[in-house]
N, C-alpha and C positions, 0 to 999 in steps of 0.2 A: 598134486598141489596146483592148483589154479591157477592160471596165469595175472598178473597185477600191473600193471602200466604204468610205468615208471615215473609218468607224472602223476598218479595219484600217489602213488608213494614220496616223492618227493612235496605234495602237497599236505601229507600226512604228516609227512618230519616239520615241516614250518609251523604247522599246528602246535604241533609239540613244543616247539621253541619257547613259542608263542603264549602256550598256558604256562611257560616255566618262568618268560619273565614277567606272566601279569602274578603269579602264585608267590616270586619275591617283591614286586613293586607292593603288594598288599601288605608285608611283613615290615616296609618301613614306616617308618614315624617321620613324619619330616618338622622340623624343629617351628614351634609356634613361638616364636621369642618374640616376632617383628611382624608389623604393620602396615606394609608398605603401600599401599594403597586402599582406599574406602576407609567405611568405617565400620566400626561393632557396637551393633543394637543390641542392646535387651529390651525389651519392648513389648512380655504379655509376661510378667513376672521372673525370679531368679535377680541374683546378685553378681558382680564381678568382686572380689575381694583378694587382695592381700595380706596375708599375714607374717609374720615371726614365723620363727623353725619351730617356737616354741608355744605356739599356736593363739599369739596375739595380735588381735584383727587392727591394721594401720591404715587400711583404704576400703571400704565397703561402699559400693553403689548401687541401686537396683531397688525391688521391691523387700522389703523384710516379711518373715512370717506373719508378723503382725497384720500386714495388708498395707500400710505405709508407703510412700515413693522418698527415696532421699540417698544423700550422701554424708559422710562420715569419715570424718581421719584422726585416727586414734594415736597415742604415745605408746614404743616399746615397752612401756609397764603395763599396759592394758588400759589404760584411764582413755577415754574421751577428750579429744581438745578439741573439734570443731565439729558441729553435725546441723545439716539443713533437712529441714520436713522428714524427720524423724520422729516426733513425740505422735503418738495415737492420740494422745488426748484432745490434741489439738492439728489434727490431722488437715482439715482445708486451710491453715493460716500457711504453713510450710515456713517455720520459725526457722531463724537462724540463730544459732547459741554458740559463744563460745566456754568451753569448761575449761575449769582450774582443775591443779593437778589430785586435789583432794574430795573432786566429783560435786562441787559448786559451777554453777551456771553464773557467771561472770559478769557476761554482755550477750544481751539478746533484743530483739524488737520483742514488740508485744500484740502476743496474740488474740488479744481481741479488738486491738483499737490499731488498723493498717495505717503506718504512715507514723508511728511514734517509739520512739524506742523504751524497753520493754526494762534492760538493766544497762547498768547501775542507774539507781535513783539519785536528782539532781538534788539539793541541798538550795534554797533558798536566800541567801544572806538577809536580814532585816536588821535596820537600823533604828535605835531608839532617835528618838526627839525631844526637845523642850517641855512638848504636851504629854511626855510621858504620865506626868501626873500633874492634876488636872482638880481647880474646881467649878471651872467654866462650864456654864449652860448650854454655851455654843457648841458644835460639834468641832473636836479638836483632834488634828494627827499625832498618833502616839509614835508609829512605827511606820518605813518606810523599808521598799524593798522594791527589787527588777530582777528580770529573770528573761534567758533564752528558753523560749520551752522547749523540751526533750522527750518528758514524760506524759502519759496522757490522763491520770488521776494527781488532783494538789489535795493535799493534805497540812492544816494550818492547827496550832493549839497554843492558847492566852487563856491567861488568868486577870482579873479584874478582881481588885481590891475595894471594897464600899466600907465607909466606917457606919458606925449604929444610924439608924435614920436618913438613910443615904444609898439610892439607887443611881444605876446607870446606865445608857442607852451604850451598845457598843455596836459596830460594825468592823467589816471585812471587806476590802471593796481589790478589785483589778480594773485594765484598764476598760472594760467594758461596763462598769459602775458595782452597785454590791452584790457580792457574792452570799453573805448570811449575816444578820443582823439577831444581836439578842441586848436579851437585861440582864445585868448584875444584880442582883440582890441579897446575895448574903450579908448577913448583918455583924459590921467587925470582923469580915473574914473573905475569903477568895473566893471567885465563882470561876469555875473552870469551862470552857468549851474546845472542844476540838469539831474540828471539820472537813469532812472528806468529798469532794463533789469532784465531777468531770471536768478540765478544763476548758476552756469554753474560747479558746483561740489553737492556730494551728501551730507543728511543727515548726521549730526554730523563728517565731515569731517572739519580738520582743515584747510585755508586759509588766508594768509596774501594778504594784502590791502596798495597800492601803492602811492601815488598822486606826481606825477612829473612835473617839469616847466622848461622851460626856455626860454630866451630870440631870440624873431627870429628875430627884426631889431628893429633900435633902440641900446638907449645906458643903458635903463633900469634904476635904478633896479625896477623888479618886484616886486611881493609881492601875495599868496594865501590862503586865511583863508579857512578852514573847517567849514562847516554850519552844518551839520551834515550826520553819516553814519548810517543805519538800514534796515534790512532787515523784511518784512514782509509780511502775505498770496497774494497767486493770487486772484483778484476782475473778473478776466474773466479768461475762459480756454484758452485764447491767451496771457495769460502773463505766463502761466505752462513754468517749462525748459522742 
């Protein structure tokens, strides 16, 4: 048997040690609970999520398969209660919605018009007047109304009452002057209009709301009821102001 030097031998045994405690350091897990310093990126796709034991997602962030960037906190029934730039459809707005518990979108801005909120749609108030009805020539106020704007489409609908022989010029106006003017002319009976345009002042800006009438031939009198006035989100990016 050949002779062996005792420090290589003993340099042998340390080896050995040595691959025996990196062969168990490899075998443990060391507990990922905590955070202690930095941070955790996702940042070229993948999600971090939390779920239920019973596999309903309460915290989702990161990209979705869709291709989407957002975040999401869902209710232990599975429903959705808050998600940001999540919808694909509308993927460069990066909407904020909150959901009801029966998978209704609640409160959102709107995605096509930045800077105006999206739901719930405000309601109007408009107030009758004296000139409600009317056989004056002059242009007379039927209805008066103000409003914080919220929403960034207004949405307005009147009726105009003409008897036989008897038209009428009606307008729409806010505070930046008319919005849509028409004629009444049914004869003995209601002429309807409704009207949907952009609004045409900003965010939480106050504006007063007009409805004017009067008689263009004919001996009158008139008469304009308010159906209702509210503004609410754009449905296409051609209704944005």
């Amino acid at each position: 048997m050949p002779f062996v030097p005792q420090d290589v031998l003993d340099r042998i045994a340390a080896l050995e040690r040595e691959v025996r405690q990196l062969r168990g350091r490899a075998q443990m897990r060391p507990a990922l609970n905590q955070v202690l310093a930095g941070d955790v990126v996702i940042g070229e796709g993948g999600q971090l999520i939390a779920q239920t034991p019973g596999g309903q997602r309460t915290f989702i962030v990161g990209q979705t398969p869709q291709g989407d960037w957002g975040v999401g906190l869902g209710r232990e029934s599975g429903t959705a209660a808050l998600t940001v730039g999540d919808d694909v459809n509308s993927a460069d707005a990066q909407m904020i919605r909150v959901w009801s518990r029966d998978g209704e979108v609640i409160v959102m801005d709107d995605a096509y018009a930045d800077g105006f909120l999206g739901r719930p749609s405000m309601p109007i108030p408009m107030q009758s007047t004296a000139g409600q009805q009317t056989a004056n020539t002059n242009t007379t106020t039927a209805w008066t109304g103000a409003t914080r704007l919220m929403n960034s489409v207004l949405y307005a609908s009147f009726e105009t009452y003409t008897p036989a022989g008897t038209t009428a010029d009606v307008q729409f106006e806010d505070s930046d002057g008319v919005i849509e003017s028409w004629v009444a002319n049914t004869s003995n009976g209601w002429t309807l209009r409704q009207i949907t345009k952009p609004v045409r002042q900003g965010f939480m800006d106050h504006v007063n709301y007009r409805l004017k009438h009067s008689v263009r031939s004919g001996n009158g009198p008139i008469q304009t009821n308010c159906l209702g006035v509210y503004t609410r989100n754009a449905f296409t990016a051609a209704e944005a102001p």
